[in-house]
C-alpha positions in Angstrom: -75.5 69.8 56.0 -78.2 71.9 54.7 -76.3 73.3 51.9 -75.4 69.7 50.8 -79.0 68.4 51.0 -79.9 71.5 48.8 -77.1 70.6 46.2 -78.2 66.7 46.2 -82.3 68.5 45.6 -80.9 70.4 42.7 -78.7 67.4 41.2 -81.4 65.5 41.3 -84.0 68.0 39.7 -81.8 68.5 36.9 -81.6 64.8 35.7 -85.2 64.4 36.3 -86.3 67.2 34.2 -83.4 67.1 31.7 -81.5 69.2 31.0 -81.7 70.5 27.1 -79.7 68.2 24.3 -76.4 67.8 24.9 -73.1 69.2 22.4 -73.1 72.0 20.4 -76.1 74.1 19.4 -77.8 73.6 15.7 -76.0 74.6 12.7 -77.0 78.1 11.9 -79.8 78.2 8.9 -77.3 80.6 7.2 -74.6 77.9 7.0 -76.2 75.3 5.8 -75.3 73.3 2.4 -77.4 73.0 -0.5 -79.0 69.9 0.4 -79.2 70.5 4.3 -81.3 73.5 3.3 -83.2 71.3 1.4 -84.0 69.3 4.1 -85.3 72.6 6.1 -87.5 72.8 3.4 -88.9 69.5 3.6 -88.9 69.5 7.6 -90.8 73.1 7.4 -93.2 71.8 4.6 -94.0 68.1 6.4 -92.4 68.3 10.2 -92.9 71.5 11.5 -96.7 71.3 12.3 -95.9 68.4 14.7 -92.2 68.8 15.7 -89.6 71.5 16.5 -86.3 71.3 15.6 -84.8 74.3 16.9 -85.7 74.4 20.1 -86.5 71.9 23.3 -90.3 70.8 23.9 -93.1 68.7 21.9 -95.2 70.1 20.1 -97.4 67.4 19.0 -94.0 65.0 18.6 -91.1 65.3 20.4 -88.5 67.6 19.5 -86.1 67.0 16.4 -83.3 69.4 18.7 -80.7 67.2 19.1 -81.9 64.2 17.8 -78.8 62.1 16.4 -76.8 63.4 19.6 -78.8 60.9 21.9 -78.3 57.2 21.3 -82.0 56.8 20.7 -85.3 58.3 19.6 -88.1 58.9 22.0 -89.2 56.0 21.0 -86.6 53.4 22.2 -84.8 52.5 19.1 -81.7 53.5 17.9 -80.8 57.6 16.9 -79.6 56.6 13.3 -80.5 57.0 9.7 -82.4 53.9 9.3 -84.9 54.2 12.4 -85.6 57.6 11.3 -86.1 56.8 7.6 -88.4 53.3 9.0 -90.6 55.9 11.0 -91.2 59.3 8.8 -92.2 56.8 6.1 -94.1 53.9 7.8 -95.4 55.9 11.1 -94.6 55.5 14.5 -97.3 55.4 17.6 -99.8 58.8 16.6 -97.1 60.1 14.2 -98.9 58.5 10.3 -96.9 57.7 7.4 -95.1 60.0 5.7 -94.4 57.4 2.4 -96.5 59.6 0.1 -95.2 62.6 0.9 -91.8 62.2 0.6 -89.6 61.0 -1.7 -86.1 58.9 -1.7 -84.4 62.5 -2.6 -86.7 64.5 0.1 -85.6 61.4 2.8 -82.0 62.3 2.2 -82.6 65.8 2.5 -84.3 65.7 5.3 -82.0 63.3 7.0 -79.0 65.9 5.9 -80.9 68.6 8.0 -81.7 67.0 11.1 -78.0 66.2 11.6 -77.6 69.6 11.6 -79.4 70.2 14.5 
């Protein structure tokens, strides 16, 4: 009985805490296609300072590891193309605006890249 209870203790720890992303790891950077690397570019020049994308654990945003492989953003809404486009340029909670920074060309870019991941 005591080896059970100790299973059911680390069952449950894991889905509390999480357990990393789930599927396969990011796309190495050496493999990436024009415009996914690109998009590492943009992420390094305008994400980075706030978010990883390679690893687990915020930095000042949540982590971009994974993030099309759930079925939503931190956030609540949907993991898709158009909720990520709505919040890097019109903001989201502490993250600002990104709308002058980056441009319809960047956006796709970007978006390229953190499918990769």
């Amino acid at each position: 009985m005591r080896v059970f209870g100790l299973v059911v203790l680390l069952v449950l720890g894991g889905m509390l805490t999480g357990c990393g992303p789930s599927g396969p790891p990011p796309l190495p950077l050496s493999q990436l296609n024009v415009q996914q690397a690109r998009g590492h570019v943009v992420f390094e020049t305008r994400c980075a300072r706030c978010h990883y994308d390679r690893r687990n654990g915020g930095l000042h945003g949540p982590t971009m590891l994974g993030v099309f492989k759930h079925p939503s953003l931190p956030s609540g809404a949907p993991a898709n193309d158009e909720r990520v486009t709505a919040t890097v340029l019109h903001g989201h909670g502490l993250m600002p605006s990104q709308a002058d920074a980056v441009d319809q060309q960047d956006m796709a870019d970007l978006l390229a890249y953190l499918h990769t991941l």
